[in-house]
N, C-alpha and C positions, 0 to 999 in steps of 0.2 A: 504494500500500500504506500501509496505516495506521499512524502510531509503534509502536503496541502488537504489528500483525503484522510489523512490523521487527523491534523488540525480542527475540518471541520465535523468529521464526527464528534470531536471535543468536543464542540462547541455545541454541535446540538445535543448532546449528551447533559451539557452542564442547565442547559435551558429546559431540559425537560427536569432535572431533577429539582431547579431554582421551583418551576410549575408546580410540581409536588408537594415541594415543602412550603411553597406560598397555601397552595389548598389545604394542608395538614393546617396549618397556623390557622387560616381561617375557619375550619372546622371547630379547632379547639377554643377559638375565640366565642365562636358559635355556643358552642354546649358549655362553656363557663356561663354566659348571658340566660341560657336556658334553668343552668342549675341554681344561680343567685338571685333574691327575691330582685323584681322590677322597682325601680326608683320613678319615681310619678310627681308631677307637681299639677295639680289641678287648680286651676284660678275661674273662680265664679265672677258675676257682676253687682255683687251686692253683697259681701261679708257680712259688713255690720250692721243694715237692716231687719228686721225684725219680719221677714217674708217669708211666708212657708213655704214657697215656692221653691228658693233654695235652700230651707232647712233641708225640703223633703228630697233635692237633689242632693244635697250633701251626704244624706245618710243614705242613698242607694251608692254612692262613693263609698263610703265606707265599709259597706258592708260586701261591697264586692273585692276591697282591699285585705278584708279577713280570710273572705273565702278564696282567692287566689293567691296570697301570701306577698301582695306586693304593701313595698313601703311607699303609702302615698302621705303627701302633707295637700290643704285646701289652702290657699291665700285668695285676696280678691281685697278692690278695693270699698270703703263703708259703703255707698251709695252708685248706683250706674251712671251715673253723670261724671264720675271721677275717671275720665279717659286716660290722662294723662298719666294717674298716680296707677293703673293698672298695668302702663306700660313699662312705666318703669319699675314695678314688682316683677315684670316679665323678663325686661330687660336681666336684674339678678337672676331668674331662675336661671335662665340662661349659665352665668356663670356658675352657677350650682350644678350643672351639667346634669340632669336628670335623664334614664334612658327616654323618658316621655313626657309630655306637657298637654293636657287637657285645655282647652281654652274655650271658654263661653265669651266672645268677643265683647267688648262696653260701643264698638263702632264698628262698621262696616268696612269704612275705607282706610281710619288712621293707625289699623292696628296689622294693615300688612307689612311693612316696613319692619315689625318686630316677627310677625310668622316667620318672615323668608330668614331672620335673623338663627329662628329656633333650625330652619334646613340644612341653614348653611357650617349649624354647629353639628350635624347628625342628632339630634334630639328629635323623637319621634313627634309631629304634630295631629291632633285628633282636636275636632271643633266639636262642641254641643251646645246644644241650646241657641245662637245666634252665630253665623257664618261670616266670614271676611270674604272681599273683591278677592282673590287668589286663588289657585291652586295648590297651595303650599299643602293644607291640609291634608291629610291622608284620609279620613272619615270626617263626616256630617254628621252627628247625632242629633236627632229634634225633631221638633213635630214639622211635618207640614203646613207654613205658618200662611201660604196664598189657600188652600183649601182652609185651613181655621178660619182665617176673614169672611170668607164665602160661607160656612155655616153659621157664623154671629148675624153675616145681612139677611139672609136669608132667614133665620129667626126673628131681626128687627121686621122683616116685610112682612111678615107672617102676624104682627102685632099691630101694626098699622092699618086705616079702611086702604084696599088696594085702589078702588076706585077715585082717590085724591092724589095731588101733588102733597106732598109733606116733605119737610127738612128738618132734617137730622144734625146731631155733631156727633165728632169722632174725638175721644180722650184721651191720646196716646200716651206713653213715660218719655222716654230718649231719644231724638232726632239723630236717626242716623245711624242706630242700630236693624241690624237685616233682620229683625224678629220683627220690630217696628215696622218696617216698610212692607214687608210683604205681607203681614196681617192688614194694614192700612189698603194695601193694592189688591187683596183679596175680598174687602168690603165695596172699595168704590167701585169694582169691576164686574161685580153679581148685581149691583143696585143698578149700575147703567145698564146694563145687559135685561134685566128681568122687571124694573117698578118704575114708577114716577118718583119715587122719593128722592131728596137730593140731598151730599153732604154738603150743608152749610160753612162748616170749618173744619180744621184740624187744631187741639190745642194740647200743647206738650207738659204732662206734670213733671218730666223730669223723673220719674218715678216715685215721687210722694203721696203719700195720701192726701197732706194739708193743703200742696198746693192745687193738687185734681181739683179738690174741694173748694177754691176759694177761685177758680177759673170757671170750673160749672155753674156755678152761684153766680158770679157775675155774668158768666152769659144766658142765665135764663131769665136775668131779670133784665138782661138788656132786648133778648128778644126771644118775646113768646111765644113767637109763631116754631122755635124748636118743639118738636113731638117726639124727640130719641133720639137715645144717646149710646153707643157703643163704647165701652172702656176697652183697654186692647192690653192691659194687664193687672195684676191684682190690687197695685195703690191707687191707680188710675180710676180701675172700677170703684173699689171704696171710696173713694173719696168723692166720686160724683152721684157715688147714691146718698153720701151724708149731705150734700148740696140738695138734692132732690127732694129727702125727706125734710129738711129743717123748710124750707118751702114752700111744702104741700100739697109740691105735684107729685106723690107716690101713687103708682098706675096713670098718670094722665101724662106724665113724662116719661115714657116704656124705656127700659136701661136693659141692654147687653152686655154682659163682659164676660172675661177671659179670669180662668184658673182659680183653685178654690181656698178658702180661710176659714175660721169661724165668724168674724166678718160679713163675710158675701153670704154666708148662710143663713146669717141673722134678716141680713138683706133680701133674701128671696123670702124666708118663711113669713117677712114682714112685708110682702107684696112689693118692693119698691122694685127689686132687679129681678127681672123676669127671667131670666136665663144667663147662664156664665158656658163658656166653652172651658172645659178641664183640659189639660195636659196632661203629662202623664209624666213627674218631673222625676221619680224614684228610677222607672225603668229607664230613663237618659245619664241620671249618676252612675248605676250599676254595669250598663252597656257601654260608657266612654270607657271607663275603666279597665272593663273587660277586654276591649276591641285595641285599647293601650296596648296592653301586656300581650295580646296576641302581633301586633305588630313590631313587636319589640323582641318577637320570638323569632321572626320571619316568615309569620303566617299570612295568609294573602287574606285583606279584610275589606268589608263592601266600602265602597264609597260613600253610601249614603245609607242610612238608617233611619227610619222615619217611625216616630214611638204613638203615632196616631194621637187622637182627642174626639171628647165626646161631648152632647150637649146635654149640660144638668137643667132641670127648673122644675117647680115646683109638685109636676106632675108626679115625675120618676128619680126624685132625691132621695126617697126611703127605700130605693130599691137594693140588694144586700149588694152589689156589684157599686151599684153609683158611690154608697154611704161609704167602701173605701176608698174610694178617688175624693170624697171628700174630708174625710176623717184619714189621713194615712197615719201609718204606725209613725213617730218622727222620735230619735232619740233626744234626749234632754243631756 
């Protein structure tokens, strides 16, 4: 054999076993990350609110961190309007290096900037509950929040004479959140499409109760000709049925909203909010979690996960199926 065909069987010799020992490495890299619990950082939109909404996703977080052995921690900032202080809780997770980060976005548009930051570090990204402009995401977990809008209007027309023009407002929390807009595009797009009803406004509580509250009051005394009101999440809602009843338009100002409390239920069983659309916020903690640690195993995980929502009111609230989505178990 010739130098040169000496040479290059060397060569491909050393290349194939470089090959080898790169995949050994990676293999073993592999089944380390398999065998050691997952490191998780899941960030809500609302820590330190008083929401059951995320109480009740937190503890499906948790309880899905017992049962599959990963270490997860919850941060998030007090209030959803706090964009900025969310991102930059992100920003550290980030250097905390976690194999995954759950994220319930505070915005749409201003929190891609940090997504692609989490790609760019290998940290696995999974959205729930409210999505960002990107692709970065590897899973969506949440309801379908253009089909939720469409069953709130659809129960406001259902409440309404069909035979009149009637106008309505819309209560929303956060401008600018994708839970926000696309329950918002999912009402104005059933009502154009199917009634005469018309939404009059759109008004932002920011997600509080006081301020729902002191926006609905002021606008139904500014103008009567409103006949309903769609909330489009749980302070939102509350806070425009304590406007409505302090009032005295309870039943003659018909209120829709979104997601359940003790609250809204005081509110339906006391006539003022005719119907709330539930979510389903347990099974979206327990499934990000889940769909984490399965992506962070190397398992191929849906893109989208949609945890559905149903509509409660007064009819079929004592039914044993509804009275869980209303009452959930939530730990203390």
């Amino acid at each position: 054999m010739s130098e040169y065909r000496r040479r290059s069987a060397s060569a491909v010799f050393a290349a194939i076993v470089i090959v080898i020992a790169a995949f050994g490495i990676y293999k073993w890299a592999a089944s380390q990350r398999a065998e050691r619990p997952a490191d998780i950082i899941v960030t809500v939109k609302a820590k330190g609110q008083v929401i059951d909404f995320w109480k009740v996703l937190i503890t499906g977080v948790e309880d899905a961190a017992r049962e599959y052995g990963a270490n997860v921690t919850v941060i998030g900032p007090p209030t959803e309007r706090e964009i900025d202080l969310q991102i930059e809780q992100l920003e550290q997770a980030i250097r905390d290096k976690p194999d995954a980060i759950v994220m319930a976005a505070t915005d749409y548009n201003r929190l891609v900037p940090v997504a692609k930051q989490i790609r760019k570090a290998g940290i696995k990204l999974i959205t729930v509950d409210s999505g960002i402009n990107s692709r970065d995401s590897l899973s969506f977990i949440a309801t379908d929040n253009v089909e939720a809008g469409q069953k709130a209007a659809a129960q406001m027309a259902g409440l309404l004479p069909s035979a009149d023009t009637a106008k309505i407002a819309i209560v929303s929390f956060v401008y600018g959140t994708s839970s926000q807009m696309e329950r918002e595009q999912g009402v104005r797009e059933w009502l154009n499409g199917h009634t005469n009803i018309k939404v009059a406004s759109t008004l932002y509580s920011e997600g509080l109760p006081d301020k729902a509250y002191e926006l609905t009051k002021e606008l139904l005394s500014s103008d009567p000709g409103i006949k309903g009101i769609v909330g489009l999440n749980e302070p939102s809602t509350v806070g425009a049925g304590r406007a409505i009843e302090e009032l005295g338009l309870s039943g003659q100002v018909k209120l829709v909203g979104f997601d359940s409390s003790v609250d809204e239920v005081k509110l339906i069983e006391g006539g003022v909010l005719q119907a709330t659309v539930v979510q389903k916020p347990y099974n979206m903690g327990y499934l990000s979690v889940k769909t984490a640690i399965e992506a962070v195993r190397g398992k191929k995980i849906p893109e989208r996960i949609d945890t559905e929502s149903v509509i409660i009111n007064k009819d079929n609230m004592y039914t044993e199926q509804n009275q869980k989505l209303l009452f959930p178990f939530v730990g203390e």
